[in-house]
N, C-alpha and C positions, 0 to 999 in steps of 0.2 A: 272878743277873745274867748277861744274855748275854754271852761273851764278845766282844772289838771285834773288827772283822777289818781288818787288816792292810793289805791287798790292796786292799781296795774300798771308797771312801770317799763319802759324798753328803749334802749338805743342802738339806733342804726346807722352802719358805716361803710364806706369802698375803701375797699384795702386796695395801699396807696402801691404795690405792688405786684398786685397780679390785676389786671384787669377784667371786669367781669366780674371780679368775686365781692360778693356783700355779706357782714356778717352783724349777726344781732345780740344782744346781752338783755333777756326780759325778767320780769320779777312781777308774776300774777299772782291775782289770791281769787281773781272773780272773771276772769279772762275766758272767753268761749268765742274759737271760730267756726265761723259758718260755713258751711261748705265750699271750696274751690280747690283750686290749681295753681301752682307755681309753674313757666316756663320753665325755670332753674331748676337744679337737682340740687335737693335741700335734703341736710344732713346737722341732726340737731342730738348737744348731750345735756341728760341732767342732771343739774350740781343738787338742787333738794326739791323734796316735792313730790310731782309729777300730774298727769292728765292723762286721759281716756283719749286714746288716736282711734279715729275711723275712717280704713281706708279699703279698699278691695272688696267691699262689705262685711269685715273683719272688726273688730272693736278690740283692741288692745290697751294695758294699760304702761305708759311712756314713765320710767325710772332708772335712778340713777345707775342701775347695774346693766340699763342697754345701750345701746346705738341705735338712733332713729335715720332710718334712709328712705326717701321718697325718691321716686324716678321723676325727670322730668316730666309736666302733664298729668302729672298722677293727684287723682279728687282726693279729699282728707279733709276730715273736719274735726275740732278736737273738744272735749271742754274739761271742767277739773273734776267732779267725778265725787271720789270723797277727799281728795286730795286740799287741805286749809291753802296750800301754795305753790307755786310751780316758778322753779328758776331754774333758767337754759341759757345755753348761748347755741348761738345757729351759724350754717354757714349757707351763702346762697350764690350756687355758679350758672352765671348762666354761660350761652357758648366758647365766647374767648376763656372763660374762667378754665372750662370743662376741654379744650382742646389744648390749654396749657399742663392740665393735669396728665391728661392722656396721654400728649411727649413725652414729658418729665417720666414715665413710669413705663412708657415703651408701649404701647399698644396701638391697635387702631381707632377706637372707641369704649366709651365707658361700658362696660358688660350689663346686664338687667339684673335688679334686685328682684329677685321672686317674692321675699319677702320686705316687712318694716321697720321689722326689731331685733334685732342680734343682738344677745346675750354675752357679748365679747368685753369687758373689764378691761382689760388692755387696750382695744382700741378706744373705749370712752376715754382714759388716760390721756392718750396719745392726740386726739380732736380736742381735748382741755386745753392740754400743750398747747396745741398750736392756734387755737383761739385766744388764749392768753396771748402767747409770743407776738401775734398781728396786733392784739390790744394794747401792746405795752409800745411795739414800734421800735423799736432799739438794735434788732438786728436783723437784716434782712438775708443773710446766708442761711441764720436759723430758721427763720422763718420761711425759706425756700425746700431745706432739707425737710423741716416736719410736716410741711403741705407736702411735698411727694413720697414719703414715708408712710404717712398716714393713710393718703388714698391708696398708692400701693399696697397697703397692708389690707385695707378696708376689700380692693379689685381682687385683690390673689385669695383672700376668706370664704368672702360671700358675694363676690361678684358673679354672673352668668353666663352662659352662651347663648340661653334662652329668651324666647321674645314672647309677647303675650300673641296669641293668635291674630292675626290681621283679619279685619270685618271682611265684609265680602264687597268686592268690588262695586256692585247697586249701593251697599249700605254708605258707603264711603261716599259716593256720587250725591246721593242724599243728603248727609251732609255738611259736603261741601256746598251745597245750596242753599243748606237751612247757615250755616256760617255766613253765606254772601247777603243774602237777606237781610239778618240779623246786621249786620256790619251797615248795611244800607239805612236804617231805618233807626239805629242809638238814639239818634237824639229825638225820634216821634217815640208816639203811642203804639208800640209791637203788641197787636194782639194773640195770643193762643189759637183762638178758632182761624186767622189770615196765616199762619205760620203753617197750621196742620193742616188745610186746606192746600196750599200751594206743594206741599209734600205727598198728599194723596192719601195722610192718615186721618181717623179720628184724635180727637184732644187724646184721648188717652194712649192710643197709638204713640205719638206724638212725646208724651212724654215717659214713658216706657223706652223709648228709641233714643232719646237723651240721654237716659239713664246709664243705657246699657252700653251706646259711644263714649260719652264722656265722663260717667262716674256722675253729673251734674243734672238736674232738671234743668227745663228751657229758662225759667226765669233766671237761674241761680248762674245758668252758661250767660246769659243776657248780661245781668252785673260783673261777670265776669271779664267781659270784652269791655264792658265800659270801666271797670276799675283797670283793666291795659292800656286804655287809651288814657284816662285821668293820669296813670301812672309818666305814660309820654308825654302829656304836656307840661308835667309838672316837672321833672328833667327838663324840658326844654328852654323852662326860667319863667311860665306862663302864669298870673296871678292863681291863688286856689278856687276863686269864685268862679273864673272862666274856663278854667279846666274844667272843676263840675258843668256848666252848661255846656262847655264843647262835647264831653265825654257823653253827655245826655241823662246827666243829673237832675231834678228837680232844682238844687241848690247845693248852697256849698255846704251845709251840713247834712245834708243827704249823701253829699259823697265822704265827709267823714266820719257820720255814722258806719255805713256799709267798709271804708278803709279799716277803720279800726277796728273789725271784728272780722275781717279777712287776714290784716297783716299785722296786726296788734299794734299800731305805731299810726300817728295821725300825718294828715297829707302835708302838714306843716315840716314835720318831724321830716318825712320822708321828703321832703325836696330839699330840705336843708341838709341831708347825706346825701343827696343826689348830687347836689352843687354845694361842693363843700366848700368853694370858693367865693 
């Protein structure tokens, strides 16, 4: 059995409501993620504390008087900074979540965050609201109004029409190859030199070109797909020891070392809110 840790505390749930939507309640003092990606559009406020967000190669520091919003796919990594402790709760939509919001509030799609941090008091208020109001479970009309209220407020503020520039077609071609590869090859030994090699870069090439696609190095993109795939079999109702080797784990505490400093929450944790049943 792992031991608990002390320090860093968090619960994760599906809000029994909207489908898609996951939300988190954490309470760190020594909590530091390592760099990745959420599929989800994650949108997180905080009650005391706070932490150093790095994302766009931007270093920000995350407090109680902003609103934290990451785009889907968007690289970040965070840690406490001078910060003794960091309590947040989060919300994480992935597409059913994000196509419900998006009716409910009348658009065609979510608009792009140019930015991570909005200074907006009212709306940290208003994502309290209604993190609470899904915590508590009691009313689901309320709980419907302050989730479309919320985003609406959040889309019509500091939502976009703006997109980040699209790579260029070769780049993109790229890698999509260095993803098929990768995808191929989880559960072996993925070397650097066999990766840049089949790409036509140097190593450094190579990881330069990560960088600058996915926010992520090659390695960190590598654990990245394998913590997706752990994440799916663990949903699925799959043991955690065989998840980590399906996922291409060393072991099962190789894959909850790497889970809990990507999603602060252990693989235990998280398939027990996955199948809450």
């Amino acid at each position: 059995m792992a031991r608990a840790d002390r320090n860093n505390s968090a619960r994760l749930w599906l809000d029994a409501n909207t489908p898609g939507l996951s939300l988190m309640l954490a309470d760190f003092k020594t909590q530091e993620y390592a760099p990745h990606h959420h599929d989800a559009m994650v949108i997180a406020v905080t009650e005391a504390g706070g932490s150093m967000i790095k994302s766009r190669g931007t270093v920000e520091k995350a407090s109680a008087s902003a609103l934290l919003a990451l785009n889907p796919a968007e690289a970040q990594s965070s840690w406490m900074g001078a910060s003794q402790r960091w309590c947040y709760r989060s919300f994480y939509l992935e597409q059913p979540a994000i196509d419900a919001v998006t009716d409910g509030v009348g658009i065609g799609g979510v608009p792009y965050f140019t930015t991570n941090l909005f200074p907006d008091r009212d709306l940290v208020r208003g994502f309290l609201s209604l993190h609470r109001a899904i915590q508590a479970g009691e009313d689901a009309l309320r709980e419907r109004e302050l989730l479309i209220g919320t985003f609406g407020n959040l889309i019509s503020r500091h939502g976009s029409n703006r997109r980040p520039v699209e790579p260029a077609p070769w780049d993109r071609t790229r890698l999509n190859l260095a993803v098929d590869l990768i995808q191929a090859s989880l559960g072996g030994n993925l070397l650097l030199e066999d990766l840049s090699a089949a790409l036509g870069f140097t190593q450094y090439q190579l990881i330069r070109f990560f960088k600058r696609m996915t926010g992520l190095t090659p390695h960190a993109y590598v654990t990245q797909l394998r913590l997706d795939a752990a994440r799916r079999h663990l949903a699925a109702g799959l043991p955690i020891r065989e998840a980590a080797l399906a996922a291409g784990f060393y072991d099962q505490s190789a894959l909850t070392r790497y889970f809990k400093r990507t999603y602060g929450v252990t693989p235990s944790e998280f398939a027990h809110a996955a199948r809450p049943d």
